[in-house]
C-alpha positions in Angstrom: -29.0 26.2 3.5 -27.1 29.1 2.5 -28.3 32.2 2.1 -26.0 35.1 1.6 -23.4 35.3 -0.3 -20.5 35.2 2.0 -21.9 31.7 2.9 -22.4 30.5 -0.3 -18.5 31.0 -0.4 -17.8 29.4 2.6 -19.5 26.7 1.7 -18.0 25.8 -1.3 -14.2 26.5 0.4 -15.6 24.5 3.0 -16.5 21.4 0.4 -12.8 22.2 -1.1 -11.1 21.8 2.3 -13.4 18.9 3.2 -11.6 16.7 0.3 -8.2 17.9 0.6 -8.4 16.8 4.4 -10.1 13.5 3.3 -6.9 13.0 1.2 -4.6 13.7 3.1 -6.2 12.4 6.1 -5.9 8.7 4.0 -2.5 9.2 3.0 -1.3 9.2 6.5 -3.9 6.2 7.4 -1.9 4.4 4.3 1.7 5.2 6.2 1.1 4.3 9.5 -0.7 0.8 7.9 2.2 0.1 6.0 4.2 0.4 9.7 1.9 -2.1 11.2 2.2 -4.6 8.3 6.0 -4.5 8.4 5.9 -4.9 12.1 3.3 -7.8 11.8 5.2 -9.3 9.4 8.2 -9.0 11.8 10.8 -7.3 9.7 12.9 -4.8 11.9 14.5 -2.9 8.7 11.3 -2.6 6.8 9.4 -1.7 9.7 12.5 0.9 10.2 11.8 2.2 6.8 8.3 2.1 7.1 8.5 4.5 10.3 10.8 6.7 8.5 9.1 7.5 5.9 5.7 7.6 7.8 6.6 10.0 10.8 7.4 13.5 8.3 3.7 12.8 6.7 2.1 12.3 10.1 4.2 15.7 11.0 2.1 17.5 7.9 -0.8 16.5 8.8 0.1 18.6 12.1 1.3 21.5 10.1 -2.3 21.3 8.1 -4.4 20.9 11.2 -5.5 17.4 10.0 -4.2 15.6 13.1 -3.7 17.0 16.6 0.0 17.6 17.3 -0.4 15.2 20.5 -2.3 12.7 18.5 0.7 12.7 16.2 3.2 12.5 19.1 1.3 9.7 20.4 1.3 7.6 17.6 4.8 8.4 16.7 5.5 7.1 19.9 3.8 3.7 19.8 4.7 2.6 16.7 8.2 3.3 17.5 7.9 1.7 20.6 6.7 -1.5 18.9 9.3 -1.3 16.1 12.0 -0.9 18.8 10.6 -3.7 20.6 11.3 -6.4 17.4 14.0 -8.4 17.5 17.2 -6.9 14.7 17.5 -9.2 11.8 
């Protein structure tokens, strides 16, 4: 446990941290879900959409050193790969 002062603080930052990252860490889960749904459901625009809007979150979670930059990239990649891959409506 904590003993000194300075980590007493850092463990309460750290607890802070912990939730914002939790949060924000789920709110990209949420995007890239809503990507594979639309490409499950096999609708090119919405899965279009659904990319759009999913790939400048996944970029902030770089930014906040919630995801790897690669990881990102990766992802990025494959689910554009897949949404590329459906046939246009």
């Amino acid at each position: 446990m904590a003993n000194t002062p300075q980590s007493k603080k850092r463990a309460r930052q750290t607890e802070r941290r912990t939730e914002v990252n939790k949060a924000r860490r789920s709110r990209i889960r949420t995007f890239i879900r809503k990507v594979e749904e639309a490409i499950a459901s096999g609708n090119a625009t919405a899965a279009a959409d659904a990319l759009r809007a999913a790939q400048p979150e996944l970029m902030r979670g770089v930014t906040k050193g919630v995801v790897h930059k690669n990881t990102a990239s990766r992802k990025m990649s494959r689910l554009a790969a897949r949404v590329k891959a459906l046939p246009a409506a």
